[in-house]
C-alpha positions as CSV (number, residue, x, y, z in Angstrom):
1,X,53.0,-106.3,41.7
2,X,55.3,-104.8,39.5
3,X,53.4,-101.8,39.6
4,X,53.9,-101.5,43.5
5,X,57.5,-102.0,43.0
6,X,58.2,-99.6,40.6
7,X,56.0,-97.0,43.0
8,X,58.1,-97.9,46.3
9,X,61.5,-97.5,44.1
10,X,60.1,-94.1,43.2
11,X,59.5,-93.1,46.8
12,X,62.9,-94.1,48.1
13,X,64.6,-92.3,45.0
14,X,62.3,-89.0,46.3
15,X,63.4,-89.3,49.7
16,X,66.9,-90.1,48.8
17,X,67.0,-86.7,46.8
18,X,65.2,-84.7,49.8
19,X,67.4,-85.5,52.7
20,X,70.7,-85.0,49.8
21,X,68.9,-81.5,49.5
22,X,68.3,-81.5,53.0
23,X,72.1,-82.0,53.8
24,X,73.2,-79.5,51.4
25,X,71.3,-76.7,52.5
26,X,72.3,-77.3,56.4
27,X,75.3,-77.0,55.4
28,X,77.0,-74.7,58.1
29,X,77.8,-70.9,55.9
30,X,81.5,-70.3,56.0
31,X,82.0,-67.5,57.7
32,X,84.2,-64.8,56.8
33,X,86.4,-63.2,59.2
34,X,87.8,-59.8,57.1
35,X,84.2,-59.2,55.3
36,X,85.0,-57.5,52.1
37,X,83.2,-56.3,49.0
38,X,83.5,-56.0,45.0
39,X,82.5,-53.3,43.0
40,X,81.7,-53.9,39.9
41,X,80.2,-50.7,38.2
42,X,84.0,-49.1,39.8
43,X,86.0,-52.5,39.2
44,X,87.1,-51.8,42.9
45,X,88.1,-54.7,45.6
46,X,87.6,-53.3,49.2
47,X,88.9,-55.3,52.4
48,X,87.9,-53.1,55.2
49,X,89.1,-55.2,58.3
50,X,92.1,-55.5,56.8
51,X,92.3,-51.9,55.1
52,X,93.3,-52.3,51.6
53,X,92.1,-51.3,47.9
54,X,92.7,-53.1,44.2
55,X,91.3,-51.8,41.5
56,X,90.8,-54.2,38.5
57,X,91.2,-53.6,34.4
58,X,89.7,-55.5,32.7
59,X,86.2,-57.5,32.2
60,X,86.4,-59.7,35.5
61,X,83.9,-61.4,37.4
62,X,84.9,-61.5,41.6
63,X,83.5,-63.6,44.0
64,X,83.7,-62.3,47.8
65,X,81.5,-64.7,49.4
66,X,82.7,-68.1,50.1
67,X,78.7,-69.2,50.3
68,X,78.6,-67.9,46.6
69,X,81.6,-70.2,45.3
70,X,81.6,-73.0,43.7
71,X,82.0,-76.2,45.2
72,X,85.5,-76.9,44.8
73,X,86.7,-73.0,46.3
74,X,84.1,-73.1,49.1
75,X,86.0,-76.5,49.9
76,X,89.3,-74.5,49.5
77,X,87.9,-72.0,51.7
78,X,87.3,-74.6,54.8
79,X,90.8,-75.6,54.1
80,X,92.1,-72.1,54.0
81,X,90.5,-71.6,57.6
82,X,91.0,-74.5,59.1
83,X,95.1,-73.5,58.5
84,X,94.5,-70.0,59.8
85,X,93.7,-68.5,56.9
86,X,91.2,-67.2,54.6
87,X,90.1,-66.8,51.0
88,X,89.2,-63.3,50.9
89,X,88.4,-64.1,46.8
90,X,88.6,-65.6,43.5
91,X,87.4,-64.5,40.4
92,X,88.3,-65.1,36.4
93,X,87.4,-63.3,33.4
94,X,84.3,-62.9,31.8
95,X,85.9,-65.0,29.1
96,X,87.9,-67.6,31.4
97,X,90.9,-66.4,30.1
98,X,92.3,-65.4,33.6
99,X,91.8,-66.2,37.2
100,X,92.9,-64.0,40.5
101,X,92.9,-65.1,43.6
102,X,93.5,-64.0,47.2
103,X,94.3,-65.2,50.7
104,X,95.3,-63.4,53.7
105,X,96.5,-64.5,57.2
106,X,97.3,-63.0,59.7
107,X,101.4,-64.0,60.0
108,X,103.2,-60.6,60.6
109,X,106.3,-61.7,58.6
110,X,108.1,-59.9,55.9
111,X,106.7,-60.5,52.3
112,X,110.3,-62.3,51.0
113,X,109.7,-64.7,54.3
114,X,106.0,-65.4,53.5
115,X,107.2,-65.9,49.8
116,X,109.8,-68.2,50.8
117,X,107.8,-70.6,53.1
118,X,105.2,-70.5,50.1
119,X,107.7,-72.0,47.9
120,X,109.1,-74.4,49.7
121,X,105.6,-76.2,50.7
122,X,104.6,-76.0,47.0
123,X,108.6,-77.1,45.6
124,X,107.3,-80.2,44.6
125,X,104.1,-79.5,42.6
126,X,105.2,-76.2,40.4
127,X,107.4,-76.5,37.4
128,X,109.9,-73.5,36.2
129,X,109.5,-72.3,39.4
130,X,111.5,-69.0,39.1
131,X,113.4,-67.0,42.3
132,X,111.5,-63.9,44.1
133,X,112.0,-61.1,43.1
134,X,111.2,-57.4,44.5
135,X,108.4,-55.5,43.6
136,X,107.5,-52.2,44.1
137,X,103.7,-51.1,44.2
138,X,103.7,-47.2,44.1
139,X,105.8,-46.8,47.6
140,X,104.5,-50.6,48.8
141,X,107.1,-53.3,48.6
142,X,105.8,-56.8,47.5
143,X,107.5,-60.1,46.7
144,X,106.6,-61.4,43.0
145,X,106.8,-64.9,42.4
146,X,106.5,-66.6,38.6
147,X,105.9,-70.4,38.3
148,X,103.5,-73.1,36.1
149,X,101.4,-75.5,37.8
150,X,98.5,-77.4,35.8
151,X,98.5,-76.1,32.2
152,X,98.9,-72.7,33.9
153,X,101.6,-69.8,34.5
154,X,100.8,-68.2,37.5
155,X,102.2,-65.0,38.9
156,X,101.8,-64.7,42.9
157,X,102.4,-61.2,44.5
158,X,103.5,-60.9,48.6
159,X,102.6,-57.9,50.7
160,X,101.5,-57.3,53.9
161,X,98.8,-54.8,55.5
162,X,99.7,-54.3,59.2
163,X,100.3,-57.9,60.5
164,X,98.1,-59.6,57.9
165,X,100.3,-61.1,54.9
166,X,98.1,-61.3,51.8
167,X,99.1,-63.5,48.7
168,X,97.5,-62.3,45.4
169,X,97.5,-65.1,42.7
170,X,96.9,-64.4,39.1
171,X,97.0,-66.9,36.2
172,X,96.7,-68.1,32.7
173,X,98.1,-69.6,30.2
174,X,101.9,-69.9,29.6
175,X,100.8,-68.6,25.8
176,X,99.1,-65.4,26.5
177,X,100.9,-64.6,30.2
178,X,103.4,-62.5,28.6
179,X,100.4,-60.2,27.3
180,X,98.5,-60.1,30.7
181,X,101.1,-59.9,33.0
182,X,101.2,-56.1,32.7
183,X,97.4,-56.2,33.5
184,X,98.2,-58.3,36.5
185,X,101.0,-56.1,37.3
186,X,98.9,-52.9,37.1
187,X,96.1,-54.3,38.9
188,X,98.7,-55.1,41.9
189,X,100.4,-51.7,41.4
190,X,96.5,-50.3,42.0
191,X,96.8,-51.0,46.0
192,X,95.2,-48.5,48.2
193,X,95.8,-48.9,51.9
194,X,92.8,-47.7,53.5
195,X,93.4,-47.7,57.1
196,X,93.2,-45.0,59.5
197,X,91.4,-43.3,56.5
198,X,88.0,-43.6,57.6
């Protein structure tokens, strides 16, 4: 008897754990609306909807795909599209000493605007939340934003590329930003725009 129970708990368990794999694999793909692409032998981020370049320094591991994410930034990704938006990518250091992200949408409003709104909805939750300030990268003007959030210092960067505002994120921590922020910098100051150059 016991033996019979012990054999029906096990086929509940396995067909618990098949339709839970079953879910999760018809999951609907996010789908990405400005497909994009990182190279890494080059280092070289390329948005070709959108038409624009970054080039990375650095040892840094980028995720373009949404699919590819982990759980919690393909759940960030819905969210991003479900308000319009989208996550275009994340990615850290080999190491996990830094993180990037970025998010475009398509807003057509001046970076300092964009900036500003991002601020306000985010007042609350950042600490040492510093004012904008201008930014130049080569003959692009950006918006640069410093603040902490979660054990982190983040630096965001504003810019648009036609009508799409983009919001590039970088972080780490408050000990060791002052040595990567010139990376971060660099890497912003790196943008290419691309379209019409086809």
């Amino acid at each position: 008897m016991a033996d019979r129970a012990v054999a029906q708990a096990a086929r509940r368990f396995a067909l618990l754990v098949w339709c839970a794999s079953l879910l999760v694999s018809c999951a609907a793909p996010i789908r990405q609306f400005y497909r994009d692409d990182f190279y890494p032998e080059d280092k070289v981020y390329e948005n070709k909807p959108i038409g624009f370049m970054l080039t990375f320094r650095g040892s840094w591991t980028i995720i373009t795909d949404p699919n590819a994410m982990n759980r919690l930034y393909r759940d960030f990704a819905v969210t991003m599209q479900k308000a319009g938006g989208e996550l275009l990518f994340m990615g850290s250091s080999v190491e996990g000493l830094y993180g990037v992200k970025a998010i475009a949408i398509n807003l057509n409003e001046p970076p300092r605007e964009y900036a500003r709104y991002i601020r306000e909805i985010n007042g609350g939750d950042v600490q040492n939340n510093t004012e904008p300030v201008d930014f130049l990268a080569g003959a692009h003007p950006m918006v640069k934003w410093i603040y902490d959030k979660s054990g982190y210092r983040f630096v965001e960067f504003f810019f648009v590329v036609d009508t799409y505002d983009i919001r590039l994120s970088f972080w780490t921590k408050p000990e060791t930003f002052g040595g990567f922020l010139p990376v971060f910098e660099d890497i912003t100051g790196s943008l290419t725009l691309t379209r019409g150059l086809e």
